[in-house]
N, C-alpha and C positions, 0 to 999 in steps of 0.2 A: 220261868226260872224255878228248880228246883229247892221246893223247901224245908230237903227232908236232913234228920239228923239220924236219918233211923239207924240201924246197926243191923247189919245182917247178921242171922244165927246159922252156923256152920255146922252140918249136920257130921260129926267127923267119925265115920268109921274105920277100923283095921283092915287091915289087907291090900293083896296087889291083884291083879287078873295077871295071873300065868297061863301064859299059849300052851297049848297040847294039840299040836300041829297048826294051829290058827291062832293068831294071836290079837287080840283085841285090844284096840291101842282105847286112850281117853282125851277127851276135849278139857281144853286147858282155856281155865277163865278169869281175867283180872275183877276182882271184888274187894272197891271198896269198902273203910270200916262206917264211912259218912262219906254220902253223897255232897255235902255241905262244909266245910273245915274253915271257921274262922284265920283271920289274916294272922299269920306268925305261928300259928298251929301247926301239928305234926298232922302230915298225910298219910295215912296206912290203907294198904291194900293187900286184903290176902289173893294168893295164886293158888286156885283150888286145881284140882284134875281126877276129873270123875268123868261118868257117863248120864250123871243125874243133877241136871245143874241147881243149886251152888254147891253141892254137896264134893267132898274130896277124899280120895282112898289114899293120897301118897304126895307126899308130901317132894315137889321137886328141887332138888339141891341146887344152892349156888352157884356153883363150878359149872352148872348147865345153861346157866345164863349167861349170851351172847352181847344181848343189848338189853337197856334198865334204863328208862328215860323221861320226862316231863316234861310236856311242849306247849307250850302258851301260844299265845297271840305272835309274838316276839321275839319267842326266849326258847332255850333248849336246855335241858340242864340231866347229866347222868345222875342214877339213882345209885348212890353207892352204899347203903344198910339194906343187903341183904341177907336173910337168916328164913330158920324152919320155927317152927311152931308145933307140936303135935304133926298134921297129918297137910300143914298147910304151907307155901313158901311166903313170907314177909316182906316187903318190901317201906321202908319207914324214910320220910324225905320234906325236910321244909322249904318249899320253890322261896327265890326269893322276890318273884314279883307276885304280884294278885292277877285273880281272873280266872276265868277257863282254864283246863289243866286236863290235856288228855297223857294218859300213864299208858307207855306201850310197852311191851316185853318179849324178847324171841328168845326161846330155849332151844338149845342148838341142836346139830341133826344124832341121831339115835341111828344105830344098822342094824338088820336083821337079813340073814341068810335064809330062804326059805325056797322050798320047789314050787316051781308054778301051780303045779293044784293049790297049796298053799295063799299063792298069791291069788289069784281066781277066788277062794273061799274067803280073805282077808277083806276082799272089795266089796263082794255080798254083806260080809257082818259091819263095814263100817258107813254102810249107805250109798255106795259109790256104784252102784247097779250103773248106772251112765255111762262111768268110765269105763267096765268091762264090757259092754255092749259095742260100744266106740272103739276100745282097741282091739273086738276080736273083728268086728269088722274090718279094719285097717291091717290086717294080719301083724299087730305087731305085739300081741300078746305072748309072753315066754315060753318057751316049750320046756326048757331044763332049770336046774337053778336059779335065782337071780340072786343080787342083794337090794334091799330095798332100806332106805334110809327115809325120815322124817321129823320135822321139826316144825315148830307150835309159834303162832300168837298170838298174844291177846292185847284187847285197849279197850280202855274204860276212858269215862269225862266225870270230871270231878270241879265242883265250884268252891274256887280259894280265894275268902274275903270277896271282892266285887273288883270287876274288871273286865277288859276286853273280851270278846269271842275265840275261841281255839278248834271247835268241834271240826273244820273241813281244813285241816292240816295235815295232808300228808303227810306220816311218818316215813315213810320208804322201806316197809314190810316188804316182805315177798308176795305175801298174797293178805290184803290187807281191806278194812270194812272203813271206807270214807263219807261219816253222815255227811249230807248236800241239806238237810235241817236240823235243826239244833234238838240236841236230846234230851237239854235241859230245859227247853221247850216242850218237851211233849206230853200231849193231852191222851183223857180217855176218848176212844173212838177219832181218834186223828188217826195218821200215819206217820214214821218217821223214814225217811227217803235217804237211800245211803247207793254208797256204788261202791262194786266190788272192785279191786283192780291187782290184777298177779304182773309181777316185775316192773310196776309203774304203769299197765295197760287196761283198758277195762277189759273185765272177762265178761264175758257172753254166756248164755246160758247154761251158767253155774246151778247146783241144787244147793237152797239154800234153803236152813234151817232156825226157824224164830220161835222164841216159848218164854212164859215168865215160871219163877217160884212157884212152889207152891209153898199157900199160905199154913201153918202150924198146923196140923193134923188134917188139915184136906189133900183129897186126892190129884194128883198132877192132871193137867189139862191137856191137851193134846198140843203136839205143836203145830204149827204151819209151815208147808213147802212150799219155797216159792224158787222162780226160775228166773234168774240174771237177762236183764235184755241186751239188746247189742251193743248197748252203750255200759252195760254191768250195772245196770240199776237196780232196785229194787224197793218195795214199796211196803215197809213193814206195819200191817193193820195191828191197832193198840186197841185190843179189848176192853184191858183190865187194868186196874195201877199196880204196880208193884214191881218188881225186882226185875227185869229180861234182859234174854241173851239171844243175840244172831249170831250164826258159828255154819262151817261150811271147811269141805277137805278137796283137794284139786290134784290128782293125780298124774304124773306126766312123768315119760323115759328124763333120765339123768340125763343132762351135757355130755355131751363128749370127754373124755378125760376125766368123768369125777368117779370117784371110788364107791360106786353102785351103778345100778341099774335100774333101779324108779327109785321118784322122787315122790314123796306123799307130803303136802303140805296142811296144814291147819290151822284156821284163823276165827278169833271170835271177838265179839264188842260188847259188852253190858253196859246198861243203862238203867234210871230209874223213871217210875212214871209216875207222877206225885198221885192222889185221889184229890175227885174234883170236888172243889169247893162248890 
C-alpha cells in the first residue's frame, strides 16, 4: 500500500513543438498532486503533455476533454472541475466513496493533413518504426495525402481514505494499460504486470514504453522496451522508487466512414513506487 504524500514538482516550461513538415505530437499523463488523499479530501491531478515525463509544454484545454472520470471498486463518478493552470490541465474532484480510485481521461481526436512522406517521417519521430515496417509491407502505406487524426489517454490509481481494490477495472479506453497487480502494491525490484488491450481486445506485440522521474538535478535513466505478448501482457521491471510511467502509441487505418485516414492512438498509466523500508 502506498504511503506516499509526496507532491510531484512540475517542471513547467514555455512553448509548443510546431511541425515544419513533421510534426511531433507529446504523451499525455495523468499526475497526481498525492498518491495518498485522506477520506473527504480533494483529489487533484495534473494532465501534463510533454515528451519528458512529468514534465509539460502546453497546457490541454477543457473543451478537449471527451471523458473525466473516477472508478472505484463500485462506483463511477464524472470529474466535472476542469481547468488550466500555467502550462498544466487540472482536474479537482471529491469521490464520494473511499478506496482505490483509478482517474481516467480521453482528449479527443486532433486532424492533421499531411503527405505521406510526411506520414512515414511522423512514424520514425514518434517511435512507431513497427508500424511503418508493417504497413509498408502490407502495401497499405499512403502514397498521396492523407489526414491523420489522434487522441490521448491516460490513468493513474490513487488511494482515498481506505477501502476496496479498483486497480484491474476496465475503463473502456480505446487503447488502455489494465494492471493484473496492484500498483499500489508495488515494490523495488518486483514487477508490476498490466495488459494492454485496444477496443476492449488484448493487443499483441505492442512496443511499449516504461521509465520513472528523474530525481531533482539527476540525469534521466533510460527507459525500457518492452513487447506486449499474445495475451497483451507485459511485465514492467521496477528498479527504482519513485514516480513511473508506461505509455505506448498504436497506429491503424481509420474505419471506414470516419473523417481520416489513420488513426494514431496514445495511452499511458503512472504510478508511484514507495522506497523500501
Amino acid at each position: 500500500m502506498i504511503r506516499c504524500r509526496r507532491r510531484v514538482v512540475i517542471a513547467a516550461t514555455l512553448g509548443i513543438a510546431l511541425w515544419g513538415g513533421t510534426a511531433v505530437a507529446h504523451d499525455f499523463w495523468l499526475v497526481p498532486d498525492a498518491f495518498r488523499v485522506a477520506a473527504n479530501g480533494e483529489l487533484v491531478v495534473r494532465g501534463q503533455t510533454s515528451s519528458a515525463f512529468p514534465t509539460t509544454l502546453s497546457a490541454v484545454t477543457p473543451d478537449r476533454i471527451t471523458v473525466a472520470r473516477i472508478v472505484g471498486a463500485a462506483d463511477d463518478e464524472q470529474i466535472e472541475a476542469l481547468s488550466t493552470r500555467e502550462n498544466s490541465l487540472v482536474l479537482r474532484h471529491r469521490p464520494k466513496t473511499q478506496g482505490q480510485k483509478l482517474v481516467a481521461v480521453s482528449v479527443g481526436w486532433r486532424h492533421v493533413k499531411e503527405t505521406a512522406e510526411s506520414f512515414r517521417k511522423y512514424l520514425v519521430a514518434e517511435g512507431a518504426e513497427h508500424a511503418l515496417k508493417h504497413y509498408d509491407q502490407t502495401g497499405q502505406l499512403p502514397t498521396s495525402d492523407i489526414v491523420r487524426r489522434y487522441a490521448k489517454y491516460g490513468k493513474t490509481a490513487v488511494e482515498y481514505g481506505s477501502g476496496p481494490r479498483a486497480y484491474d477495472r476496465v475503463v473502456a479506453q480505446p487503447l488502455e494499460f489494465v494492471p493484473l497487480t496492484d500498483p499500489g502494491d508495488a515494490r523495488v525490484a518486483s514487477q508490476l504486470r498490466m495488459r494492454l488491450l485496444f477496443q476492449g481486445k488484448p493487443l499483441a506485440n505492442a512496443r511499449i514504453h516504461a521509465g520513472i522521474a528523474p530525481q531533482s538535478g539527476a540525469k534521466p535513466t533510460a527507459d525500457v522496451t518492452l513487447s506486449s505478448s499474445e495475451d497483451g501482457i507485459i511485465n514492467v521491471p521496477i528498479g527504482s522508487a519513485g514516480l513511473w510511467n508506461v505509455r505506448t502509441i498504436h497506429v491503424v487505418p481509420a474505419p471506414a466512414g470516419a473523417d481520416a485516414n489513420w488513426d494514431v492512438h496514445w495511452a499511458t498509466f503512472v504510478y508511484y513506487v514507495a522506497p523500501t523500508r
